[in-house]
KELORO-606474 format. One record per residue: x, y, z of N, C-alpha, C in turn; residue number from 1; residue in one letter; chain. Coordinates in Angstrom, 1 decimal. Layout:
<rs>
X,Y,Z,X,Y,Z,X,Y,Z,NUM,A,A
...
</rs>
This chain:
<rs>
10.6,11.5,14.9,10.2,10.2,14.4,8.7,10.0,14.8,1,X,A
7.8,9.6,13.6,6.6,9.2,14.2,6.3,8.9,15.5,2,X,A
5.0,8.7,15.8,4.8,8.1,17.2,4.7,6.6,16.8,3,X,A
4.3,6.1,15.8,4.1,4.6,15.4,5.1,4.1,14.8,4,X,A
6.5,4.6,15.2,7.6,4.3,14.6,8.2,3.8,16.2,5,X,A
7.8,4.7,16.5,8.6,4.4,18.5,8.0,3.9,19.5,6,X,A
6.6,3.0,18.9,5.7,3.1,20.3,6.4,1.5,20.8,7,X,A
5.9,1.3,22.3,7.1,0.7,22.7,6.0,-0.9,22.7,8,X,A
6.9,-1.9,22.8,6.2,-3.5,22.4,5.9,-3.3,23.7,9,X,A
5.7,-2.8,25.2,5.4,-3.4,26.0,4.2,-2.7,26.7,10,X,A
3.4,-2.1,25.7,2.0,-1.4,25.5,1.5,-1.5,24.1,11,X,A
1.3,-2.5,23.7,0.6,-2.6,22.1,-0.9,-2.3,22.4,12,X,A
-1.2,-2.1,21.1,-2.6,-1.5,20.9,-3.4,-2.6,21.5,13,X,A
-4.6,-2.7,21.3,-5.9,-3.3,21.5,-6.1,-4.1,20.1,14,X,A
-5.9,-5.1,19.7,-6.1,-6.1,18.8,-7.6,-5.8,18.3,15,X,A
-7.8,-5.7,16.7,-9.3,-5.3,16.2,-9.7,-7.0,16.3,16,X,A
-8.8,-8.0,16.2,-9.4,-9.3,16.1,-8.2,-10.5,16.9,17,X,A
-8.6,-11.3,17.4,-7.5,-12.0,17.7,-8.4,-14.0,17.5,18,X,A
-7.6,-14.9,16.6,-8.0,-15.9,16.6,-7.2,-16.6,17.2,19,X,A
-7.3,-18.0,17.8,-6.2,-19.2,18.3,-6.4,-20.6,17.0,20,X,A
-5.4,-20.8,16.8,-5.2,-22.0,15.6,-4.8,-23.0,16.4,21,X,A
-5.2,-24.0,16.3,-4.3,-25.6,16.9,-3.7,-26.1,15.6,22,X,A
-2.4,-26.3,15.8,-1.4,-26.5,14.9,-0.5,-28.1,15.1,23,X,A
-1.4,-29.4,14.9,-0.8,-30.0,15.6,0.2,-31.3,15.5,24,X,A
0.8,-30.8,14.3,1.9,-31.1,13.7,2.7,-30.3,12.4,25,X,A
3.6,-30.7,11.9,3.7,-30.4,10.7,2.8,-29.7,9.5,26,X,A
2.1,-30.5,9.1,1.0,-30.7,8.4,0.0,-29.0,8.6,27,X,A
-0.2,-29.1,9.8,-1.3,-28.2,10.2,-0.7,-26.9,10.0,28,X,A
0.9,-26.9,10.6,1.5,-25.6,9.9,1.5,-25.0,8.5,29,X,A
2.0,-26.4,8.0,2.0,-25.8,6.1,0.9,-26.0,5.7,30,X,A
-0.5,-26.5,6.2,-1.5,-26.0,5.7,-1.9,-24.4,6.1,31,X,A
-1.7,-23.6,7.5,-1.9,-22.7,7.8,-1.2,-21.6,6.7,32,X,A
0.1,-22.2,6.7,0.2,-21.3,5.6,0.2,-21.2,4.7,33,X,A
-0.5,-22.0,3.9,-1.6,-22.4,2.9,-2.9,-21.3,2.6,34,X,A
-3.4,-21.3,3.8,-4.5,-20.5,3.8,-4.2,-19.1,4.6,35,X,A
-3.2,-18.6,5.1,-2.8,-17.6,5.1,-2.4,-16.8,3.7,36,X,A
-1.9,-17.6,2.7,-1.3,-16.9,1.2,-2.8,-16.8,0.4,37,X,A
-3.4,-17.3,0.8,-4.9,-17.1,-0.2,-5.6,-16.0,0.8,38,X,A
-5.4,-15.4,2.1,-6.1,-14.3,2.2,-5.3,-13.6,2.1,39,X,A
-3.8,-13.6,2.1,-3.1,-11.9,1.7,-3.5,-11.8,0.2,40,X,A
-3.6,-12.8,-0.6,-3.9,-12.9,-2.5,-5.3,-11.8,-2.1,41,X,A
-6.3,-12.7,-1.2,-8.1,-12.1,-1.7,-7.9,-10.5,-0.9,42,X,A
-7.2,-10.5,0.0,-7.3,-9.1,0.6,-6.5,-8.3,-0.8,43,X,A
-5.3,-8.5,-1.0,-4.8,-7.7,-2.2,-5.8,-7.4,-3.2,44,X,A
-6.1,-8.4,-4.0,-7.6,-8.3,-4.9,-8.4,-7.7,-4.6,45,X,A
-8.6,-7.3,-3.4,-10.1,-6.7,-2.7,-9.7,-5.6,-2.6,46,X,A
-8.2,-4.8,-2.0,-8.0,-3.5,-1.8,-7.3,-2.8,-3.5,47,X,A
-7.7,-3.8,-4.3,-6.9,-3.4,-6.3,-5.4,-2.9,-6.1,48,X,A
-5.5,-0.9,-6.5,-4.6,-0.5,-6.3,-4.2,-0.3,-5.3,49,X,A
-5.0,-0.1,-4.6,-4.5,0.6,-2.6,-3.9,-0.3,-1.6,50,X,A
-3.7,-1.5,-2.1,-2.9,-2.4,-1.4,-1.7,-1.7,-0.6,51,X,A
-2.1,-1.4,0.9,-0.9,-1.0,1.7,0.4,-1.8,1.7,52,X,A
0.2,-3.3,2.0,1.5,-3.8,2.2,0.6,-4.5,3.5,53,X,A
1.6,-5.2,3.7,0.9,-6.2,5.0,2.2,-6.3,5.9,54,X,A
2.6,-5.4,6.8,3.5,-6.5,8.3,3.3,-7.2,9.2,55,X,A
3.4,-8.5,8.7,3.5,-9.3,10.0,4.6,-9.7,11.0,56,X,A
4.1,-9.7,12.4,5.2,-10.0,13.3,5.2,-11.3,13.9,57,X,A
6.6,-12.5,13.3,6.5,-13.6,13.7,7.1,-13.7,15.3,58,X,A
6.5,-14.1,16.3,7.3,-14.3,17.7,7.1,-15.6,18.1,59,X,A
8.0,-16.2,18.5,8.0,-17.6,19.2,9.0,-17.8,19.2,60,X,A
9.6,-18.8,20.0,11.1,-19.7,20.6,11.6,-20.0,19.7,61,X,A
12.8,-20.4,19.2,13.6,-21.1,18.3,13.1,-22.6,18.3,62,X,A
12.7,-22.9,17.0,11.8,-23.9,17.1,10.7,-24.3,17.0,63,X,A
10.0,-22.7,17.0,8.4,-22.5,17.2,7.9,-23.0,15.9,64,X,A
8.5,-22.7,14.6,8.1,-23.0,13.7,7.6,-21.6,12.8,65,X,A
8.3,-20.7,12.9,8.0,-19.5,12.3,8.9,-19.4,11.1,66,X,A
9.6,-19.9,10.9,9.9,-20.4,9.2,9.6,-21.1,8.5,67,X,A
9.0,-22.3,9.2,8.3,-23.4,8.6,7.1,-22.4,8.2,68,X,A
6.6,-21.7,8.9,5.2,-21.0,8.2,5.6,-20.2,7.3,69,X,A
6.3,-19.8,7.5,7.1,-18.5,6.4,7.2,-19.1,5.0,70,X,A
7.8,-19.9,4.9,8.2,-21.1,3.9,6.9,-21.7,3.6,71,X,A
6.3,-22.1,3.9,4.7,-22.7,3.3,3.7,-21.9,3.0,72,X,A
3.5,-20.2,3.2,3.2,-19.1,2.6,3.6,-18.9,2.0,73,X,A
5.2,-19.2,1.0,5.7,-18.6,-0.1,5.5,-20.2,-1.1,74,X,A
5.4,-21.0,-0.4,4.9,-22.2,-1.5,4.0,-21.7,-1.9,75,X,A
2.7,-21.4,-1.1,1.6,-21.3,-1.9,0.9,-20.0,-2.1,76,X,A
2.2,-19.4,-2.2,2.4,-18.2,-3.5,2.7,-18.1,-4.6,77,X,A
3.3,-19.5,-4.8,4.0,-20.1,-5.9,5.4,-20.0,-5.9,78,X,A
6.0,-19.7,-4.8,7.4,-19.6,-4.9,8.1,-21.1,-5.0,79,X,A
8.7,-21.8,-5.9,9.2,-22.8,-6.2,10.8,-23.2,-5.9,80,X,A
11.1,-21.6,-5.6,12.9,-22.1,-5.6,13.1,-22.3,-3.8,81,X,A
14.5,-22.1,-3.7,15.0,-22.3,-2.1,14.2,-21.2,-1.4,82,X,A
13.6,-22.1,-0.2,13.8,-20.8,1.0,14.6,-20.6,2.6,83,X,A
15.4,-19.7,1.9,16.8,-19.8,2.9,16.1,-18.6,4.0,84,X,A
16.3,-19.5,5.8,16.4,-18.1,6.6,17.5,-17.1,6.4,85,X,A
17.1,-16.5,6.7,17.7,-15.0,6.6,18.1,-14.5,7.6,86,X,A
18.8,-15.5,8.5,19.9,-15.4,9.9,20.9,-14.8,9.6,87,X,A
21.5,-14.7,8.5,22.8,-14.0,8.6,22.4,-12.8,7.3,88,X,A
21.7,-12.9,6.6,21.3,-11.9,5.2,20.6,-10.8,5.8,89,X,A
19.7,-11.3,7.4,19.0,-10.4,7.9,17.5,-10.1,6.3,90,X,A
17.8,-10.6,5.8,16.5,-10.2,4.7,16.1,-11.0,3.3,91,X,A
15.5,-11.7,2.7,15.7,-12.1,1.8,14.9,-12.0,0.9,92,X,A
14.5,-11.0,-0.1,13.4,-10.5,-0.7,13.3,-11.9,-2.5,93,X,A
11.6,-11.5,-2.1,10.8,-12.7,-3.0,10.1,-11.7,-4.2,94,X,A
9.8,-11.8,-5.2,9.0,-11.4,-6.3,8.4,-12.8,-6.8,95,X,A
6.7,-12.2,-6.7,5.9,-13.6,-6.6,5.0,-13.1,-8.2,96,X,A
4.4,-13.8,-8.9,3.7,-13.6,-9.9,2.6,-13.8,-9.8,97,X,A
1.6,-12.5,-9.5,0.1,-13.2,-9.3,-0.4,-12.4,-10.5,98,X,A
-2.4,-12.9,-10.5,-3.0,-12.5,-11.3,-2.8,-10.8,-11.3,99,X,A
-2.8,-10.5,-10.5,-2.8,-9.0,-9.8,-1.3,-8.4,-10.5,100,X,A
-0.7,-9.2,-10.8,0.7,-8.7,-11.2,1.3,-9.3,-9.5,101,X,A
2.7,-8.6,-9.9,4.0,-9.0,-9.0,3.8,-8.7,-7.9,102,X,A
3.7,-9.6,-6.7,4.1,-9.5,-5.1,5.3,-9.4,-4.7,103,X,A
5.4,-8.2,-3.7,6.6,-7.9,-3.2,6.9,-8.7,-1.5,104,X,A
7.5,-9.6,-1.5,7.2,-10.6,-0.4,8.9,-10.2,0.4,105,X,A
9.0,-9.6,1.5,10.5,-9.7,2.1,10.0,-10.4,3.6,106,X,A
11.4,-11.3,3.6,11.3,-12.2,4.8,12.4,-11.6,5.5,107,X,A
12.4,-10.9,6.9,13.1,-10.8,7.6,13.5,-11.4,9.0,108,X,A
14.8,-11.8,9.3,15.3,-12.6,10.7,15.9,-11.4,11.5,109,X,A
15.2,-11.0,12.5,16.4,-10.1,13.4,17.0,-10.8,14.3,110,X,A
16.7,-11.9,14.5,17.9,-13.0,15.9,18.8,-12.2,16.1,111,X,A
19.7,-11.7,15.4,21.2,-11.5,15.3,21.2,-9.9,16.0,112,X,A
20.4,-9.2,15.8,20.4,-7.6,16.1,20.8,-8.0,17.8,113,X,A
21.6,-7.2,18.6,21.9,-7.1,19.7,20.9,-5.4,20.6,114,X,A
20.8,-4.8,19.2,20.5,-2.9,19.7,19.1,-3.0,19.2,115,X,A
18.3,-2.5,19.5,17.1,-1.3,18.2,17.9,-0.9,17.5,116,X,A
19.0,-0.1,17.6,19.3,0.8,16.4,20.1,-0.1,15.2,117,X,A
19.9,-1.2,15.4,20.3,-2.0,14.4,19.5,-2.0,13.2,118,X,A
18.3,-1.9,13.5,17.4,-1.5,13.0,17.6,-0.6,12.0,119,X,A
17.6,0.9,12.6,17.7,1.9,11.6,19.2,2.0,11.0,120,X,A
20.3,1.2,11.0,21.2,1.3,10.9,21.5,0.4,9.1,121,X,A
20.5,-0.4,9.6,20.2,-1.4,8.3,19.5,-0.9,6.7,122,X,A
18.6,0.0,7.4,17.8,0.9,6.4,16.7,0.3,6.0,123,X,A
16.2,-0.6,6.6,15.1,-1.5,5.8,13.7,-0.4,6.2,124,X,A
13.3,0.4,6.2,12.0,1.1,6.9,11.6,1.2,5.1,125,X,A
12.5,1.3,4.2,11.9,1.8,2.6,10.7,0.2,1.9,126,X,A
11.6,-0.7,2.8,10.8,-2.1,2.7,8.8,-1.8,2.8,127,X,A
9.1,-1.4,3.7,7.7,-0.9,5.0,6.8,-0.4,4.0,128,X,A
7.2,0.7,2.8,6.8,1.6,2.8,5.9,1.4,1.4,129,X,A
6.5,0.3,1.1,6.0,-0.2,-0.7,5.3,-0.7,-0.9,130,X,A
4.1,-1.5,-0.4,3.3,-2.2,-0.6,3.4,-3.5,-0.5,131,X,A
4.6,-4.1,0.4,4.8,-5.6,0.2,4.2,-6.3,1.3,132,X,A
5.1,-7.5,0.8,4.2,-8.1,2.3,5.7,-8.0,3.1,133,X,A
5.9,-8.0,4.7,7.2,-8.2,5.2,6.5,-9.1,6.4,134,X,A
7.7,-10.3,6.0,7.4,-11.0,7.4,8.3,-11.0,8.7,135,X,A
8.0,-10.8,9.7,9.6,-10.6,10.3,9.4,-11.6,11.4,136,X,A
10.6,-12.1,11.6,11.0,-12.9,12.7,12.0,-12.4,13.3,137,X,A
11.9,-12.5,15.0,12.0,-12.0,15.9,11.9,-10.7,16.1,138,X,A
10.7,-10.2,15.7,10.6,-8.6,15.6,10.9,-7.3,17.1,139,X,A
10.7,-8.4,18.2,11.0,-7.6,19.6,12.4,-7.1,19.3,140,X,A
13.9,-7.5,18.5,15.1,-7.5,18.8,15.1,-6.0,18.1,141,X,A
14.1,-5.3,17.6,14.2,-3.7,17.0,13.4,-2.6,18.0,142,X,A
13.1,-3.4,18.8,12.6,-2.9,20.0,11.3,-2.3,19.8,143,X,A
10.9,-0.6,20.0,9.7,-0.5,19.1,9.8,-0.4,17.7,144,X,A
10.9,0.2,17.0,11.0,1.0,15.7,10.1,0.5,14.5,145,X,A
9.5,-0.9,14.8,8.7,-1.4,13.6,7.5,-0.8,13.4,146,X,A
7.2,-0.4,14.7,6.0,0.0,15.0,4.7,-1.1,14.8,147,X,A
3.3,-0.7,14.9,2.4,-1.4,14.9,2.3,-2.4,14.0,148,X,A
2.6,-4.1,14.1,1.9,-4.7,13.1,0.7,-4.3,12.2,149,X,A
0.5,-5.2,11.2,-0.4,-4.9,10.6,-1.4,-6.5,11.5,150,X,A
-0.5,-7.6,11.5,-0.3,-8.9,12.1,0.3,-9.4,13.1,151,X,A
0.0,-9.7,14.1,1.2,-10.4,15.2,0.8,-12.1,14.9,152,X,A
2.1,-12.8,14.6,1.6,-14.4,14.8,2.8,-14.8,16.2,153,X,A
2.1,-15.2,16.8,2.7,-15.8,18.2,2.7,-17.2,18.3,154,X,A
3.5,-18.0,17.9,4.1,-19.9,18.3,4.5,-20.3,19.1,155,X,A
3.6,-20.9,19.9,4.0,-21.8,20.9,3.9,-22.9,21.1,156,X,A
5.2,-23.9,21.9,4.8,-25.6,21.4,3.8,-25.7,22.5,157,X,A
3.0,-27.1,22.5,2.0,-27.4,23.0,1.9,-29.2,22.6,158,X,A
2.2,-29.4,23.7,2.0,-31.1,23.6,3.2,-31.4,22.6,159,X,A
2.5,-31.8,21.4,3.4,-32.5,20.8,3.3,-31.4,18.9,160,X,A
2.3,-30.9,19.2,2.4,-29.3,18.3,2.6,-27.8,18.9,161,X,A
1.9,-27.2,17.9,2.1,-25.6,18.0,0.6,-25.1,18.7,162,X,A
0.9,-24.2,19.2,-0.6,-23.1,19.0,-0.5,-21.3,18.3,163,X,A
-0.7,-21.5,17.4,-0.7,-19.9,17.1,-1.7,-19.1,17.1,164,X,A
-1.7,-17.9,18.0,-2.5,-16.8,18.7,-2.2,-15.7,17.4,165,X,A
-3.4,-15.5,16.3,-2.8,-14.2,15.8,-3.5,-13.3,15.9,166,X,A
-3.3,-12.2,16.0,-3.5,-10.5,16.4,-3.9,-9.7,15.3,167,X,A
-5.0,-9.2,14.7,-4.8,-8.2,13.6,-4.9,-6.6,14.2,168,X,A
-4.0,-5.5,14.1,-4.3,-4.6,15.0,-4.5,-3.2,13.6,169,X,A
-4.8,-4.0,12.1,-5.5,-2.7,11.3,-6.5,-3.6,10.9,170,X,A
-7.0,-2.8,9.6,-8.5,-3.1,9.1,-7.7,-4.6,7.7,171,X,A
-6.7,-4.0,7.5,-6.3,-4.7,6.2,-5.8,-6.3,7.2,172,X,A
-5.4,-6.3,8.7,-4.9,-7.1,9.0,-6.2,-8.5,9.2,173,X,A
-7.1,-7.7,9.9,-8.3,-8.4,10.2,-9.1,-8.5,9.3,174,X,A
-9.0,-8.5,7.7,-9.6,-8.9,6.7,-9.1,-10.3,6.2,175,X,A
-7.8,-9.9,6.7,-7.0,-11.3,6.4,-7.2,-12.3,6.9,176,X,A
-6.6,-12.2,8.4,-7.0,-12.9,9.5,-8.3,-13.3,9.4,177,X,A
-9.6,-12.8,8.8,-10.9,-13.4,8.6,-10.7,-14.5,8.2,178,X,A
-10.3,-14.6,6.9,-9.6,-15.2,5.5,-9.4,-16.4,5.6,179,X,A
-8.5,-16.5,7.5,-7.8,-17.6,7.1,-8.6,-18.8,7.8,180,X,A
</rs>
């Protein structure tokens, strides 16, 4: 297995960029991801055909608000219908319609995984591999096997909001992260 398939969460790389967001209600979330869906759009536009795909890794408490952002990035992708966590589906894949043509958007929940090898067990690594966007929540429960974000978003409450710390640890992640 690769080496960036197995490296372990509790030595991650050296972050090419890292910002802090004050997040301090509601509001500030689904704006955030607001303007997170307009830099994965301009980064896609910007890389044409070579659009790798983007992984980001959502971490925070139950509660943190890592669906709520999930869910306000596919608003304003234009996704209009339900968006259901994927606590028990473990995955719930979106096709979005941009100028660019069709975004391949998968939302994943690992809460439920008890192993890593739940992980490979599931088969989702073909997800990884296509060009989409995958967002994952609780990404630690696969242990290393996701390997290196492209994005870490980290939620934590704070007063009476959030704070989110994000991490870009490639070139496509920290073009984004500029973005937002």
């Amino acid at each position: 297995m690769p080496d960036s398939l197995t490296r372990s969460i509790a030595n991650p790389p050296t972050a090419l960029l890292e910002r802090r967001f004050d997040l301090p209600g509601e509001d500030a979330t689904l704006a955030f991801g607001g303007q997170f869906a307009q830099a994965i759009l301009k980064v896609r536009h910007a890389t044409g055909e070579r659009f790798p795909g983007l992984q980001v890794q959502l971490i925070g408490d139950l509660g943190a608000g890592k669906t709520t952002l999930v869910r306000a990035t596919l608003r304003a992708l234009g996704h209009a219908g339900r968006v259901r966590s994927p606590t028990y589906t473990l995955v719930e894949p979106y096709s979005l319609a941009t100028q660019k043509g069709a975004l391949e958007l998968y939302h994943f929940d690992l809460y439920r995984f008890t192993d890593p090898a739940e992980w490979i067990d599931a088969g989702f690594r073909e997800y990884f591999d296509s060009g989409a966007v995958c967002l994952i929540e609780w990404p630690q429960r696969a242990g290393g096997l996701l390997g290196v974000p492209d994005l870490e978003f980290k939620l934590e409450q704070e007063g009476e909001g959030r704070v989110l710390i994000a991490r870009a640890f490639s070139e496509t992640g920290k073009s984004c992260l500029e973005s937002c």
